[in-house]
N, C-alpha and C positions, 0 to 999 in steps of 0.2 A: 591524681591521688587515688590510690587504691586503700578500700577499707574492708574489711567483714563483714557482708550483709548478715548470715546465717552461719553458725556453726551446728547447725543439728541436721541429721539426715531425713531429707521427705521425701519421698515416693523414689525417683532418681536419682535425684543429688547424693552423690557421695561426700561426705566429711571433709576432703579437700578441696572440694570446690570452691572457689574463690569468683566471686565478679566482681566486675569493674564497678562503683558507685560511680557514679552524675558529678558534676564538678557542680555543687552548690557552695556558691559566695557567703562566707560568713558575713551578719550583720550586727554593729553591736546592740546589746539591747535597748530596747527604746526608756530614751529619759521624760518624756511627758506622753498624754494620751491627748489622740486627736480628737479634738469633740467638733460637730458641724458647728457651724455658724449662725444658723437659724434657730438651734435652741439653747443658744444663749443669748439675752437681750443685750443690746451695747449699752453702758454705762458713761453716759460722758461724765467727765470730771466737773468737780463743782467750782465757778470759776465765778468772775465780775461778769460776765457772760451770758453763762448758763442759769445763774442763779435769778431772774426774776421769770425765765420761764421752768425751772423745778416749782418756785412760788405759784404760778399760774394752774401749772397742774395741780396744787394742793388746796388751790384757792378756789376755780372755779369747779361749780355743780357737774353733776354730769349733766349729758346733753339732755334734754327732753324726748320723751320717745314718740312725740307729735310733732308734723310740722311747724312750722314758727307761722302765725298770722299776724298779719300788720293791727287789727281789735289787741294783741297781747299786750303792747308795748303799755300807753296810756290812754286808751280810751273806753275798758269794761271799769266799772263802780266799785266803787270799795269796800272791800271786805271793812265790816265792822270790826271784826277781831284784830285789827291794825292797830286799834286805836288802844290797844290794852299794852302793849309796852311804852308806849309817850303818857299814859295817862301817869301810871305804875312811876316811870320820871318824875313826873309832878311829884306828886304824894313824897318821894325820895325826895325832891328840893325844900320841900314844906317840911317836912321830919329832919332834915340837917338843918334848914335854916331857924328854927325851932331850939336847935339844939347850941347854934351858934350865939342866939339870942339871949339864952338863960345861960351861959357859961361865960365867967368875968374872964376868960382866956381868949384869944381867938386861934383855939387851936385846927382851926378848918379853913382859914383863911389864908390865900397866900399873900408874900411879898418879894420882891426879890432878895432883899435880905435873909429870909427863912428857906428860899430854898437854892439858890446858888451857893451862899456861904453857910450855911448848914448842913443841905445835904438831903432838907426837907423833900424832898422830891413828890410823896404822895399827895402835899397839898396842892400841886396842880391838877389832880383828880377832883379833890373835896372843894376847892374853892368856885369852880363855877355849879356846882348845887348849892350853895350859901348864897342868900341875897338878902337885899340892906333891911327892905322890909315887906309886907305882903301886896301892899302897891307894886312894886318893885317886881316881886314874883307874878303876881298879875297879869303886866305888861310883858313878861316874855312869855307866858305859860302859852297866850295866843294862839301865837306864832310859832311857838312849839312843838304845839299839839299838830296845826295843819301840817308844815311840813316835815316832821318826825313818822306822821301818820301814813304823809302819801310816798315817805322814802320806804319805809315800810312792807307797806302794801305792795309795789310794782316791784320794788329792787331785792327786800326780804334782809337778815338781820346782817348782813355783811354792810350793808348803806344804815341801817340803826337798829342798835345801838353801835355796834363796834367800830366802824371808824369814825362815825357823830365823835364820838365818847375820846376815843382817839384823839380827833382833829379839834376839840374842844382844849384839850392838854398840852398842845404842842402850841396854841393861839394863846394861852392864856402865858407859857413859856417864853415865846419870842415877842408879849407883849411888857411882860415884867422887864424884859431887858431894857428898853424905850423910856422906862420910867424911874425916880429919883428909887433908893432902896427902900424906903418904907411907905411907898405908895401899897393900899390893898386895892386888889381886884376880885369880888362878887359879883357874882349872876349868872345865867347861860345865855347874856344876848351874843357874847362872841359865838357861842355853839352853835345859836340860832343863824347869825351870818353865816355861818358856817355852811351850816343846812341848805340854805336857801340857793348860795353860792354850787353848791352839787346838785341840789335839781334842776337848775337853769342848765346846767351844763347834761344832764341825764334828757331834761326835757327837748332839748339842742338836737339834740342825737337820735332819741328813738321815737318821738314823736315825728314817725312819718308818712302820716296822712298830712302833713301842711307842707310847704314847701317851703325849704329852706332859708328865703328871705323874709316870709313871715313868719318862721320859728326867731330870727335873730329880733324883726319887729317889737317880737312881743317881749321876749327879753332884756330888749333894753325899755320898752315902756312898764316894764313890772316895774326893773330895775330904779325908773325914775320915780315911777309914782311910790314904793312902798320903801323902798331901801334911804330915798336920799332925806334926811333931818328936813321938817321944816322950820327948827326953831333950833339955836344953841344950849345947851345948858350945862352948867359947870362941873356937874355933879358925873355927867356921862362921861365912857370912856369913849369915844368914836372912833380912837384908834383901834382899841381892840376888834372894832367893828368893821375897819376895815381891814385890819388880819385877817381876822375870822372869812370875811368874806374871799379874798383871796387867794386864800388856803384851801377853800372850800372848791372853787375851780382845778385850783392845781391837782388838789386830791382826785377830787370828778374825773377828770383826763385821764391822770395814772391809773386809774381804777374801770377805764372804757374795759379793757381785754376780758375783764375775768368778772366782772359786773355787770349783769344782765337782765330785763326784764325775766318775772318768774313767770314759770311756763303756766297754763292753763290746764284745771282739769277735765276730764275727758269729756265731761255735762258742759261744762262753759266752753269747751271748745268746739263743737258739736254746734252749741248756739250760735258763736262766732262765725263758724262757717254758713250755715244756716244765712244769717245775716250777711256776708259777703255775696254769696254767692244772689243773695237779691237785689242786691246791689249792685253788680253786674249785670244781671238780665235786665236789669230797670235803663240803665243805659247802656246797653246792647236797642232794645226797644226804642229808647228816645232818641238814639241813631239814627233806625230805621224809619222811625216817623219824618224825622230831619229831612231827610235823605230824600225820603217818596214828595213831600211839598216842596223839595227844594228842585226833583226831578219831573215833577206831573207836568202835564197839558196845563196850561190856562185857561180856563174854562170862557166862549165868547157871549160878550155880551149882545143878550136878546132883547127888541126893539118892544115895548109897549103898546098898546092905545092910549095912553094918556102922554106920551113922552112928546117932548117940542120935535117938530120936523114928520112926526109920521103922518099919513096919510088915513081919513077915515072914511068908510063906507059910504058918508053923504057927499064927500068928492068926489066920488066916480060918477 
């Protein structure tokens, strides 16, 4: 194909000059734009799949920007200020149940009547803060406090309140269903099972300075000594006690990924090393002592003047 480069005259070229143009391939225009690959992130789709690790990443902290030390998990002391969201509960349980007491309603109380065939749904939130009476509250506040306080402290508010509070709603839920419609359930010993049920299983796991068969030991001797009734009474729910507790594992487990001991500040961890590291050199050292008396001479035994058998100067 021949086309017009120039119709104007420059220096030489005369006005009828004509050249050859280049055979350039028409292309049609481009219908999208190339973008690289690298600065655009991949999106995967949201699926049965993908979706409890999109949850994962919304769920879990970012990482800490210190090592992880075996001191982190559960063996540095408790922060005191742990103990101000379980107390803060109490007072909440005393202030509802206060209010449950002086109202000829029991509009805080569930049954499954009032929330299956109602619709009542947020009294499974307020019914385990309502308890029968301050006895009553007494006996779980205990037990509430310790292990509210130490889920707290190591695990940080994803372990309590939010899934406590959670797993306390779903117990007191799948325990209404087990029972006649106008059975009430009060208190937070299901919560408390609950709790306890997820530290054994938090303790299982990150407590690992023990080994492994005396983590489950102990587990099941807490289990026996604290958990199991030693007397019946007609009054208690033991089933929801043993929801609670059951639930309380299963939560613990689904919640290993993104539930983490919390990391240490740079002053306690500093100490923590500090204290590891003499901990090591102390049995590095008690190695080597080992080691040298297990590897020396024997030193021989030297003959007396008073010992049986030897010979003395008035002999000769």
């Amino acid at each position: 194909m021949l086309r017009l480069v120039n119709n104007e005259t420059n220096g030489n070229d005369s006005p009828d000059d004509v050249r050859p143009a280049p055979d350039v391939p028409t292309q049609p225009p481009p219908t999208h734009v190339d973008v690289p690959l690298y600065s655009v992130p991949f999106q995967p789709p949201v699926t049965a799949f993908t979706a409890p690790l999109i949850l994962k990443d919304i769920a879990m902290p970012s990482p800490p920007a210190l090592p992880y030390l075996e001191e982190q998990a559960l063996t540095r002391p408790i922060d005191p200020s742990a103990a101000f969201g379980p107390v803060l509960f109490i007072v909440f349980c005393l202030a509802l149940s206060l209010m449950s007491w002086l109202s000829p309603s029991d509009f805080l109380v569930a049954t499954q009547t009032n929330v299956f065939k109602r619709g009542e749904w947020w009294r499974l939130l307020s019914s385990p803060f309502v308890h029968a009476d301050l006895l009553h509250l007494a006996s779980n506040s205990m037990l509430l406090l310790i292990f509210a306080t130490l889920l707290s402290n190591y695990f940080g508010r994803w372990a309590f309140p939010v899934l406590s509070i959670l797993g306390a709603a779903a117990t007191e839920a799948i325990a209404l269903m087990t029972y006649p419609p106008n059975i009430r359930l009060v208190g937070a010993s299901g919560m408390v099972y609950l709790m306890v049920g997820m530290w054994l299983v938090y303790f299982a796991k990150h407590s690992s300075y023990l080994k492994m068969s005396h983590r489950i030991m102990r587990v099941i001797a807490f289990s026996l000594i604290v958990l199991v009734p030693s007397s019946i009474e007609p009054e208690v729910s033991y089933r929801s006690h043993a929801i609670g507790f059951a639930l309380g594992l299963f939560l613990a487990w689904l919640s290993l990924p993104w539930i983490q001991p919390r990391p240490l500040e740079r002053a306690e961890y500093e100490k923590a090393q500090a204290k590891a590291d003499k901990r090591r050199r102390f049995l590095e050292e008690e190695d080597e002592v080992l080691t040298y008396l297990a590897l020396r001479d024997q030193p021989r035994r030297q003959t007396l003047p008073g010992d049986v058998g030897s010979s003395s100067s008035s002999d000769l």
